[in-house]
PDB file of N, CA, C and O in Angstrom:
ATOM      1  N   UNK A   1     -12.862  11.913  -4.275  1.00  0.00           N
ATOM      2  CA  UNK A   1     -12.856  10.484  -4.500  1.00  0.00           C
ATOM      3  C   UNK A   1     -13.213   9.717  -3.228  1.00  0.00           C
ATOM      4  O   UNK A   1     -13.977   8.758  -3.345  1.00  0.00           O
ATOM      5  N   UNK A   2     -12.692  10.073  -1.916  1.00  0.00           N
ATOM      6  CA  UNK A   2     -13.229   9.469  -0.852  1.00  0.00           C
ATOM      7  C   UNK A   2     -14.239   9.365  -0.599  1.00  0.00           C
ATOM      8  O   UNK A   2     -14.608   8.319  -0.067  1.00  0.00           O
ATOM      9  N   UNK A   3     -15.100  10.350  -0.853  1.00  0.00           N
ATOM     10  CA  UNK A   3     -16.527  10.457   0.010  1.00  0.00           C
ATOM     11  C   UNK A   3     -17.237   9.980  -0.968  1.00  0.00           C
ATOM     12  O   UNK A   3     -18.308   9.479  -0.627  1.00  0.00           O
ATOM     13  N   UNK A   4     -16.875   9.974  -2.547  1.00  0.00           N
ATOM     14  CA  UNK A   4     -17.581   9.246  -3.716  1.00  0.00           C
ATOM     15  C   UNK A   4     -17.703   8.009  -3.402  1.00  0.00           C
ATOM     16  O   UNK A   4     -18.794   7.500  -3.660  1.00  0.00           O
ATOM     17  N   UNK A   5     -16.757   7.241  -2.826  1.00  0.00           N
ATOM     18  CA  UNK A   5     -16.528   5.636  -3.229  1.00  0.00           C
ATOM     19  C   UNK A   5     -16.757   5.666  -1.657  1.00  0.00           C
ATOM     20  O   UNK A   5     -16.880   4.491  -1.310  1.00  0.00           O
ATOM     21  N   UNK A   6     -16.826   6.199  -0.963  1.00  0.00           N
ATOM     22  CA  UNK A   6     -17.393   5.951   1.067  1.00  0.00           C
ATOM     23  C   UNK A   6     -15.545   4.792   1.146  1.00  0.00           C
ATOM     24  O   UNK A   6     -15.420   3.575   1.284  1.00  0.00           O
ATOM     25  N   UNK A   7     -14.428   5.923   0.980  1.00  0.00           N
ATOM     26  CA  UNK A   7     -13.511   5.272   1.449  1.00  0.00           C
ATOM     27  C   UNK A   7     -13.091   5.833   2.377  1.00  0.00           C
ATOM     28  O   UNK A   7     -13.738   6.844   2.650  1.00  0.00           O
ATOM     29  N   UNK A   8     -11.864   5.526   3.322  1.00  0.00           N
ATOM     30  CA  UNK A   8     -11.543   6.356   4.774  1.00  0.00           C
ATOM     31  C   UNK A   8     -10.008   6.863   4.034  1.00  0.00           C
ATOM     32  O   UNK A   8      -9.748   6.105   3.099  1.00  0.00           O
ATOM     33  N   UNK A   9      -9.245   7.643   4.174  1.00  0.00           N
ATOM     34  CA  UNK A   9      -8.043   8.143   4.701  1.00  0.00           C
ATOM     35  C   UNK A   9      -7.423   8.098   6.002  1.00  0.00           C
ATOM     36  O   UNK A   9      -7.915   8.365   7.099  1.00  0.00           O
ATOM     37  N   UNK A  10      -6.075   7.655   5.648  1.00  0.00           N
ATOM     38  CA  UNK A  10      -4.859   7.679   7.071  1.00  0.00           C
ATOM     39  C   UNK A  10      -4.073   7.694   6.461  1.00  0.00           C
ATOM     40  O   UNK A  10      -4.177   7.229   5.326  1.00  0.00           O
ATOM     41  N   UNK A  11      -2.593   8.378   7.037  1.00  0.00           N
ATOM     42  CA  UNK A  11      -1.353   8.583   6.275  1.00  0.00           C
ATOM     43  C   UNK A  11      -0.851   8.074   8.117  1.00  0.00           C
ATOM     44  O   UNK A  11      -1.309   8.252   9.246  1.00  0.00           O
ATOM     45  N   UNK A  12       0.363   7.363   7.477  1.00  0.00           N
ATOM     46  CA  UNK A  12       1.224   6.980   8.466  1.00  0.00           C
ATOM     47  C   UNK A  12       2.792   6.479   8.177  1.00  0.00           C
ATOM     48  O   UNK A  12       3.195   6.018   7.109  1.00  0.00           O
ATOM     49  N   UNK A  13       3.427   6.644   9.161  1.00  0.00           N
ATOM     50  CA  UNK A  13       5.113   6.008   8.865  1.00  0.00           C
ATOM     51  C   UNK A  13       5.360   3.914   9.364  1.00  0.00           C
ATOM     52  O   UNK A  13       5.320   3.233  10.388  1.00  0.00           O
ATOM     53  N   UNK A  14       5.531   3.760   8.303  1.00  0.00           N
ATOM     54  CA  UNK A  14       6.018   2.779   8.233  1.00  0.00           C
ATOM     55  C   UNK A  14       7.151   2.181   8.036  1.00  0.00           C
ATOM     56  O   UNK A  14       7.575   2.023   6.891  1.00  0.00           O
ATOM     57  N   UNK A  15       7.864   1.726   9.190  1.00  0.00           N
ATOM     58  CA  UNK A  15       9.244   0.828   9.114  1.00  0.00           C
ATOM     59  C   UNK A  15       9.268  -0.480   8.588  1.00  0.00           C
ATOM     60  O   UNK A  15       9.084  -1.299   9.489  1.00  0.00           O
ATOM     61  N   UNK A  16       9.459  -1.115   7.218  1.00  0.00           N
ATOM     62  CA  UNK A  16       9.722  -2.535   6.801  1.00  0.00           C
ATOM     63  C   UNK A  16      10.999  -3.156   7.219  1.00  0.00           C
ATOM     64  O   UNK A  16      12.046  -2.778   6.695  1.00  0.00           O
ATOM     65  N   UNK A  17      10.994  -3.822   7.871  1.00  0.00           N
ATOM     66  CA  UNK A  17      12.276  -4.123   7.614  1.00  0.00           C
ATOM     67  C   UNK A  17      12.928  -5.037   5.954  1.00  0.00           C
ATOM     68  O   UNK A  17      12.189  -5.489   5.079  1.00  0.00           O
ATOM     69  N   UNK A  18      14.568  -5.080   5.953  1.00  0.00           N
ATOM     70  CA  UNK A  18      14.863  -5.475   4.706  1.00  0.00           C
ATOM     71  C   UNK A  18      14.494  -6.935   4.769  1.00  0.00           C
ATOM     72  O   UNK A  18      14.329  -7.741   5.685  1.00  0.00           O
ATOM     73  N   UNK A  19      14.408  -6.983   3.100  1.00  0.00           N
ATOM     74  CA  UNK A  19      13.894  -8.896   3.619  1.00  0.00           C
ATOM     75  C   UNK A  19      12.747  -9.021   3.486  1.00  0.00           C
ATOM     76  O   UNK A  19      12.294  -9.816   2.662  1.00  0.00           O
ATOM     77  N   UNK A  20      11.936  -8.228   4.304  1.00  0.00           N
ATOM     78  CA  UNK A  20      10.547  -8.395   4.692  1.00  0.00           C
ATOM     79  C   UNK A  20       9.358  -8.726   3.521  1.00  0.00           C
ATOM     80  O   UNK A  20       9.307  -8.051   2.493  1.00  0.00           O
ATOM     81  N   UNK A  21       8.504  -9.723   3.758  1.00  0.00           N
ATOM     82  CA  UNK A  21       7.203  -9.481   2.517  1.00  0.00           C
ATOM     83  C   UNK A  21       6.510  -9.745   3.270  1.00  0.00           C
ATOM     84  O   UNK A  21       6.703 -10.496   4.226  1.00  0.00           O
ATOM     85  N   UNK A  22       4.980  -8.826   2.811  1.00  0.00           N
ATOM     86  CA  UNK A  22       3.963  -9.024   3.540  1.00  0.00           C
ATOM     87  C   UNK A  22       2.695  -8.401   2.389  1.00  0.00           C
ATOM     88  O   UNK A  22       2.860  -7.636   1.439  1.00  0.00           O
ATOM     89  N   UNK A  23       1.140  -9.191   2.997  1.00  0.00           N
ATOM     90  CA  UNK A  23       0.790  -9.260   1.743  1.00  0.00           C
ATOM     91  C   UNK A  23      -0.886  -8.517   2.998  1.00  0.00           C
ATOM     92  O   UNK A  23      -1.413  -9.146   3.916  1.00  0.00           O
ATOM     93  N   UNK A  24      -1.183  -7.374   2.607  1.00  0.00           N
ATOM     94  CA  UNK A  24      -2.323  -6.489   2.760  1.00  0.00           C
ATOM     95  C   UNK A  24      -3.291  -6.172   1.938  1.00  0.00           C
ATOM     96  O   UNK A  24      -3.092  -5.762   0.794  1.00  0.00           O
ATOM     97  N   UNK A  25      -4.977  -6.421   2.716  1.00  0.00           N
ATOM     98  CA  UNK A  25      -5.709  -6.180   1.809  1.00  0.00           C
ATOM     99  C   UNK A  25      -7.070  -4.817   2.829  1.00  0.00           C
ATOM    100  O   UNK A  25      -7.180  -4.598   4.036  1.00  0.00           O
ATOM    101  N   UNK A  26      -7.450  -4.520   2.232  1.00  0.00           N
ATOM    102  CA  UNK A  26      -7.845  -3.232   3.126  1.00  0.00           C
ATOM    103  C   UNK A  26      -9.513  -3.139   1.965  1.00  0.00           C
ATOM    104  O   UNK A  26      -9.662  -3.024   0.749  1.00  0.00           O
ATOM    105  N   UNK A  27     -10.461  -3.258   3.105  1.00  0.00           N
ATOM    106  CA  UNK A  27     -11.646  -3.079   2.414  1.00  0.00           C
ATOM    107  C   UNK A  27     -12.107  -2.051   1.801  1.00  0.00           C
ATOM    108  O   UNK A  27     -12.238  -1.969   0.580  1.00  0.00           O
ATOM    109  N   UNK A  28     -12.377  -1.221   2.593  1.00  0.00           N
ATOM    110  CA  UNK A  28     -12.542   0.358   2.587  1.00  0.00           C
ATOM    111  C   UNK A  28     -11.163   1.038   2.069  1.00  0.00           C
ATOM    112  O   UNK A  28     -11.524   2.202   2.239  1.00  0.00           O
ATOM    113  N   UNK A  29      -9.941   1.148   1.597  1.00  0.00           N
ATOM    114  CA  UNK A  29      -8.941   1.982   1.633  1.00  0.00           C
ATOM    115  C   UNK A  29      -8.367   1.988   0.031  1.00  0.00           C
ATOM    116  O   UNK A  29      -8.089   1.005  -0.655  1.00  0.00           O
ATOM    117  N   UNK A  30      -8.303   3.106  -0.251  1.00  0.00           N
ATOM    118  CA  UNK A  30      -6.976   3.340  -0.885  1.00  0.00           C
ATOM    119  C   UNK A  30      -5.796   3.224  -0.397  1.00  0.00           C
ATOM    120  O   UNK A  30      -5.803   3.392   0.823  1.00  0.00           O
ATOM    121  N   UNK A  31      -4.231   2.889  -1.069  1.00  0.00           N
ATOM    122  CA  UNK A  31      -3.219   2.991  -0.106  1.00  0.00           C
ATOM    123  C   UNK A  31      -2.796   3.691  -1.346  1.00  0.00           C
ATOM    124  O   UNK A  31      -3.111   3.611  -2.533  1.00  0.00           O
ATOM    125  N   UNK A  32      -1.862   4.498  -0.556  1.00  0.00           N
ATOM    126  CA  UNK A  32      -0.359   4.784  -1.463  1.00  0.00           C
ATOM    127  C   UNK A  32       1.031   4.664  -0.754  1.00  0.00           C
ATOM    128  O   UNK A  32       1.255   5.199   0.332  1.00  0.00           O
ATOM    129  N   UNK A  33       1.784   4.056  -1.323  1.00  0.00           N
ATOM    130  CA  UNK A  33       3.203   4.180  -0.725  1.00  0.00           C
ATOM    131  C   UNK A  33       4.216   4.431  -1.445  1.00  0.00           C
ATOM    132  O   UNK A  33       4.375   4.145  -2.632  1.00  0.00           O
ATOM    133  N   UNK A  34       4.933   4.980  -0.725  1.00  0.00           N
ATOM    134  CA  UNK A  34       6.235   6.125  -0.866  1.00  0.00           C
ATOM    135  C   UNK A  34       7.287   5.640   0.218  1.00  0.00           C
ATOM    136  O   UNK A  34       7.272   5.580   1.447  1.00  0.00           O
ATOM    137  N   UNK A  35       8.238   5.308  -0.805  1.00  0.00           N
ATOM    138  CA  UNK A  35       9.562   4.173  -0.079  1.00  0.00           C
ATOM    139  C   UNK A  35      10.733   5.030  -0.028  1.00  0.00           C
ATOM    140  O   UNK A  35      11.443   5.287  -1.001  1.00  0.00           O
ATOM    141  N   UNK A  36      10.895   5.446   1.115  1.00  0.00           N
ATOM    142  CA  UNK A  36      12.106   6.492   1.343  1.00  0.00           C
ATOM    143  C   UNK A  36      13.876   6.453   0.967  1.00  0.00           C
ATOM    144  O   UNK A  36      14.835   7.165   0.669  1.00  0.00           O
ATOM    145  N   UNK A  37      13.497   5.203   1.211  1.00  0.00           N
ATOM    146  CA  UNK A  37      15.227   4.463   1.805  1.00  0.00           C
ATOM    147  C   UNK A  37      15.071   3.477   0.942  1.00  0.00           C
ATOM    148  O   UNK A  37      13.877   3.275   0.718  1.00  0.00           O
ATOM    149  N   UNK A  38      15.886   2.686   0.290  1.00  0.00           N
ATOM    150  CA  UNK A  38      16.185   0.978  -0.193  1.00  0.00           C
ATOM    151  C   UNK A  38      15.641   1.288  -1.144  1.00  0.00           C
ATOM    152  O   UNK A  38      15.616   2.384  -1.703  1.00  0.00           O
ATOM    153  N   UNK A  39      14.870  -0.234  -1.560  1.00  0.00           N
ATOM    154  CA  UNK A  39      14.427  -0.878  -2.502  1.00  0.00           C
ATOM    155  C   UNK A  39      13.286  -1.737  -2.547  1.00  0.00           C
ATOM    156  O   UNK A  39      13.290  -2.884  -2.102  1.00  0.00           O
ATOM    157  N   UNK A  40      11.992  -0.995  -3.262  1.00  0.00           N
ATOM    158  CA  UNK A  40      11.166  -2.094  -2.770  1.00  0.00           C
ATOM    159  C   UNK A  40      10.079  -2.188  -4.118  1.00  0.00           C
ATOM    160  O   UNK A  40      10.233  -1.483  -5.115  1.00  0.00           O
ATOM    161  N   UNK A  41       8.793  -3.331  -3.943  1.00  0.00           N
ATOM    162  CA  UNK A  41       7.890  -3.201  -4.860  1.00  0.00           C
ATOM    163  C   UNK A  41       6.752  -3.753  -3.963  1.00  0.00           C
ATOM    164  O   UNK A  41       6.549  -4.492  -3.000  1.00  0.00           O
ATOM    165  N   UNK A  42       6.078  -2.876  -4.940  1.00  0.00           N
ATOM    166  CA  UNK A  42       4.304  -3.579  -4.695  1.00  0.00           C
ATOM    167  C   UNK A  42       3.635  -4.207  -5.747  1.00  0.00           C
ATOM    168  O   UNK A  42       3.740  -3.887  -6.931  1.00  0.00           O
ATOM    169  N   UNK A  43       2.810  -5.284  -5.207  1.00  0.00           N
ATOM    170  CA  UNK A  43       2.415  -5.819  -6.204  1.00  0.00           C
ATOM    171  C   UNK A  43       0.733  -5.847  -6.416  1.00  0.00           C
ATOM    172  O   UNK A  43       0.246  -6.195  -5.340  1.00  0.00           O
ATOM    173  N   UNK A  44      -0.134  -5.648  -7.239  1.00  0.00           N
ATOM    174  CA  UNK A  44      -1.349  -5.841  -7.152  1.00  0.00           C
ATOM    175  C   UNK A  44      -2.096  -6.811  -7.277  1.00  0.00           C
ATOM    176  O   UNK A  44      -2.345  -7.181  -8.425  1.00  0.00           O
ATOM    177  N   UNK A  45      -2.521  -7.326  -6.458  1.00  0.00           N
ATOM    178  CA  UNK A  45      -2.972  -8.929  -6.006  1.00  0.00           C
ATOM    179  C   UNK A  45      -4.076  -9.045  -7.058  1.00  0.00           C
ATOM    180  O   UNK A  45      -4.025 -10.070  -7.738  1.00  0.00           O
ATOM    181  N   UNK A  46      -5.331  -7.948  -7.390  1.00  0.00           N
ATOM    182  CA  UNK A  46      -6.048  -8.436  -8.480  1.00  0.00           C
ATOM    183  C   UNK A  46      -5.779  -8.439  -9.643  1.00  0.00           C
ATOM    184  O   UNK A  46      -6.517  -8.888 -10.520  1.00  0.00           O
ATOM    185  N   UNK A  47      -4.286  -7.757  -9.877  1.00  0.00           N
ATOM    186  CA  UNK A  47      -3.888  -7.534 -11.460  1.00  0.00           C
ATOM    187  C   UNK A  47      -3.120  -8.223 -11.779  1.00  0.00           C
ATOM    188  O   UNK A  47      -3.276  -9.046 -12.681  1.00  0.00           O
ATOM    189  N   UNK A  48      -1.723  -8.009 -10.883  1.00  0.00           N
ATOM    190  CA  UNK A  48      -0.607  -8.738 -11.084  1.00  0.00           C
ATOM    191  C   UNK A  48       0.546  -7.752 -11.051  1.00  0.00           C
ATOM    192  O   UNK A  48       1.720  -7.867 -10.701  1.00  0.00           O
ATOM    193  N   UNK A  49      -0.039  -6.931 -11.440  1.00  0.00           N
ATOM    194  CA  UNK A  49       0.992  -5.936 -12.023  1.00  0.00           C
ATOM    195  C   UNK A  49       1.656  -4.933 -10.648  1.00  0.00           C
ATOM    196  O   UNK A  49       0.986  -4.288  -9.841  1.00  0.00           O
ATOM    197  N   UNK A  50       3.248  -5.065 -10.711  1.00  0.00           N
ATOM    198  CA  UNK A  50       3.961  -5.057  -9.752  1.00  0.00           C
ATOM    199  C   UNK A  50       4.926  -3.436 -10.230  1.00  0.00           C
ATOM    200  O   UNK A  50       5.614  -3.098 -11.193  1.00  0.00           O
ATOM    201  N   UNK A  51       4.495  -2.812  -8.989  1.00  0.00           N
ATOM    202  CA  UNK A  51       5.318  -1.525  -9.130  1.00  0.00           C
ATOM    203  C   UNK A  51       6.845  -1.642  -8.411  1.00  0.00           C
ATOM    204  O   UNK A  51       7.619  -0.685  -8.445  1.00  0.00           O
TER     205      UNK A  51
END
């Protein structure tokens, strides 16, 4: 799928703090996230639809 769609890969650790919102848009990228600790959601800015 990457090299189909000319997207990049990176995996990294990320600390949110609680509370926190923040709103990312990434040209080139797929993301996936995987929330270790707490409670959280994502939301999809072109859909709406909130995991």
């Amino acid at each position: 799928m990457l090299k189909k769609k000319a997207m990049g890969f990176s995996f990294h650790k990320t600390i949110i703090p609680a509370g926190s919102e923040y709103e990312f848009w990434y040209k080139n990228r797929l993301e996936a996230v995987y929330c270790v600790d707490g409670n959280s959601s994502i939301t999809d800015l072109e859909t709406g639809e909130t995991h």
